[in-house]
C-alpha positions in Angstrom: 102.0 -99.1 117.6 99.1 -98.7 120.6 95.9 -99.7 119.2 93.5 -96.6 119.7 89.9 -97.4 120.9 88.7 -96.9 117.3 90.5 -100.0 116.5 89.9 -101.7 119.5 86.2 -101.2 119.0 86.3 -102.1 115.4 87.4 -105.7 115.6 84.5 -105.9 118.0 82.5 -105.2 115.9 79.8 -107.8 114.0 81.5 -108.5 110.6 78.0 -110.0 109.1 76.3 -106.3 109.6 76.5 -104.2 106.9 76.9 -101.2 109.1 78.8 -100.3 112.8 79.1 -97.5 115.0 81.8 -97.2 117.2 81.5 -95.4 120.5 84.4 -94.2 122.8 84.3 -96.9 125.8 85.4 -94.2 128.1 82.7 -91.4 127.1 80.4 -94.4 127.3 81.5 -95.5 130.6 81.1 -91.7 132.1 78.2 -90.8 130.6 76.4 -94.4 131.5 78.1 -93.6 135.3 76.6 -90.3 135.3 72.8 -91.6 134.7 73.5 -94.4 137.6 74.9 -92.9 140.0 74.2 -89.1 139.9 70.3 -89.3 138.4 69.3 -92.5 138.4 68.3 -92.5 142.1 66.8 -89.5 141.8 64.4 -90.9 139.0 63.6 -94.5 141.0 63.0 -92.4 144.2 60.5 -90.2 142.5 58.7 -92.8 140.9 58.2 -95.6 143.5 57.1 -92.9 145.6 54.1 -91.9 143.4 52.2 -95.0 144.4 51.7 -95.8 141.2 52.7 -98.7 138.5 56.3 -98.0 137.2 58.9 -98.9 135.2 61.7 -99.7 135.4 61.5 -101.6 138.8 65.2 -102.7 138.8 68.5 -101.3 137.1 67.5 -99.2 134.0 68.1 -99.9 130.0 70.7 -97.6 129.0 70.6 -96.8 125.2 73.0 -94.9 122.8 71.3 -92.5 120.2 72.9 -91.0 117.4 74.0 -87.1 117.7 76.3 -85.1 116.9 78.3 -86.6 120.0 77.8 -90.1 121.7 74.2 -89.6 124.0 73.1 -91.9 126.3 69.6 -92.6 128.1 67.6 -93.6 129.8 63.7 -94.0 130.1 60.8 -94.4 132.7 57.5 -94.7 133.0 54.2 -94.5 135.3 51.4 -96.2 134.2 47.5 -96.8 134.9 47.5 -100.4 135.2 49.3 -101.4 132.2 48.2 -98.8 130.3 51.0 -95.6 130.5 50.3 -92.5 130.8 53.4 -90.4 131.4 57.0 -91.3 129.7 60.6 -89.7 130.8 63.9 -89.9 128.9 66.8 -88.7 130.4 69.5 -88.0 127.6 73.0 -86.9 128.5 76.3 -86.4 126.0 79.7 -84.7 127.3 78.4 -81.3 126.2 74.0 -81.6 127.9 71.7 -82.8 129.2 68.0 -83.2 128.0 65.2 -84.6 129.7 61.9 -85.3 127.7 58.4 -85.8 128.6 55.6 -87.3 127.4 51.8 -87.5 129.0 49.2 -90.0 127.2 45.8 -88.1 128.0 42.7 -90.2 127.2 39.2 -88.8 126.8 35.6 -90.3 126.5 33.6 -89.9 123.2 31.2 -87.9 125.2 33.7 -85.4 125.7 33.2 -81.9 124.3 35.0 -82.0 120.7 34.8 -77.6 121.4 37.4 -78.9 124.6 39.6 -81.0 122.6 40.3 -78.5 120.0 40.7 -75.8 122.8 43.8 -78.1 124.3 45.2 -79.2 121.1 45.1 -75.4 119.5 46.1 -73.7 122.7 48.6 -70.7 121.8 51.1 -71.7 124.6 51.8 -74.6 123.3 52.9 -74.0 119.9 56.1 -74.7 120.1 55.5 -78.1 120.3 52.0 -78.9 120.2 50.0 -82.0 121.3 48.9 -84.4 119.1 45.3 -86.0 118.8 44.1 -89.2 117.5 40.7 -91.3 117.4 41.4 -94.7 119.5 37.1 -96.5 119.2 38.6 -99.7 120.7 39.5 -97.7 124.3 39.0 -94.4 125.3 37.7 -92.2 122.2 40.2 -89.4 122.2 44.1 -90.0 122.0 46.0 -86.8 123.3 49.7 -86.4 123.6 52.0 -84.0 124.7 55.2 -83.7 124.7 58.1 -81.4 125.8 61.8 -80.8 126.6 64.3 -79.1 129.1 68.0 -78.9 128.5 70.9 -77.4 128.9 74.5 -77.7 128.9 77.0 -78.7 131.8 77.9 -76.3 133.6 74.8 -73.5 133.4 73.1 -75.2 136.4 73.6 -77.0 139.9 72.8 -80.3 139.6 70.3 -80.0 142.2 69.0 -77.9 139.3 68.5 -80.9 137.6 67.3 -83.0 140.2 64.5 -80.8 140.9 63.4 -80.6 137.0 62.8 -84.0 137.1 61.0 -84.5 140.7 58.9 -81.7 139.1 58.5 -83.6 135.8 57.0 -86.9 137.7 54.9 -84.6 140.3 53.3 -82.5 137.1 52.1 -85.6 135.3 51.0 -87.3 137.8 49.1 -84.0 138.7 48.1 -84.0 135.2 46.5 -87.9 136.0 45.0 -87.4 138.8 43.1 -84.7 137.3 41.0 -86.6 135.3 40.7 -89.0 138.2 38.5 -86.8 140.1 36.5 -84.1 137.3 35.6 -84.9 133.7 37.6 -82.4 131.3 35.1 -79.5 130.0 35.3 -76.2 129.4 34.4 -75.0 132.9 37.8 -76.8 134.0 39.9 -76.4 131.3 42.2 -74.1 132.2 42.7 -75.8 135.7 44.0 -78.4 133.8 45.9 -76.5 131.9 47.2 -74.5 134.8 49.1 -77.7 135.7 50.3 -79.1 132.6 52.0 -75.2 131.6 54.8 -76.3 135.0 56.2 -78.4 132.5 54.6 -78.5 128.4 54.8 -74.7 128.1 56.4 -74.1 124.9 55.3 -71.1 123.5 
């Protein structure tokens, strides 16, 4: 009898574990060929082109995560020295894609707490609303946010796609810059905010 991959895969498997997942090698292979060669430059284009630190600088880390159906992704950052401050995941399984974002927004201790609460509180983001902790060894304020945009194949061009994640990068870098040139306060608040609603709406 032809061995099926299930059992191909199992006697691959670590017998000292206690545990094993077993992932179809062709879904693997497709979906890992999809992030390479269909996305993947798309991604390293984008961010070597911000003029700013980045990661990954060669061929990406491709991970597995545990779904309903095999996923695969990858991640990549941009970063302020070595500090980051924006991280993208590109997730995709036979049935969608996801891409997630995540922007690491530091503040000053002299920054107006009034300010702080307005971002964290806002209404349009309550779907999935930042987060804020107290970092005394670095910047005073720790604010994150964090959103997602998905769908599945089929809805949308995949210049569709492309252009979500060119506008992901552009937005937090945006977002960055920001705070390069004007202190957060109330008087600039919603500027700010202006920006970050192109991509961590999520009323």
């Amino acid at each position: 009898m032809k061995d099926n991959w299930i059992l191909t895969e199992a006697r691959k498997a670590d017998k000292s574990k206690d545990s094993i997942t077993l992932e179809n090698p062709r879904i693997r292979k497709y979906l890992d060929d999809l992030l390479l060669k269909r996305f993947w430059p798309v991604i390293r284009e984008n961010i070597e082109g911000s003029m700013h630190n980045y990661y990954p600088h060669k061929k990406p880390v491709i991970e597995s995560e545990v779904h309903r159906s095999l996923s695969r992704s990858l991640m990549f950052m941009l970063f302020d020295g070595d500090r980051a401050f924006f991280r993208g995941k590109l997730t995709c399984s036979v049935d969608h894609w996801m891409l997630s974002n995540e922007f690491f927004l530091s503040l000053p201790q002299e920054t107006d707490p009034q300010v702080v609460f307005e971002l964290i509180g806002n209404s349009r983001f309550s779907g999935n609303p930042p987060t804020l902790s107290i970092d005394k060894r670095l910047d005073f304020y720790q604010i994150t946010l964090e959103a997602g945009n998905g769908a599945g194949w089929g809805l949308y061009e995949e210049k569709y796609i492309h252009g979500k994640i060119a506008e992901a990068i552009d937005t937090n870098i945006d977002m960055y810059e920001f705070f390069n040139e004007e202190t957060l306060s109330a008087e600039n608040l919603g500027e700010f905010l202006t920006i970050a609603y192109k991509v961590y709406e999520a009323f």
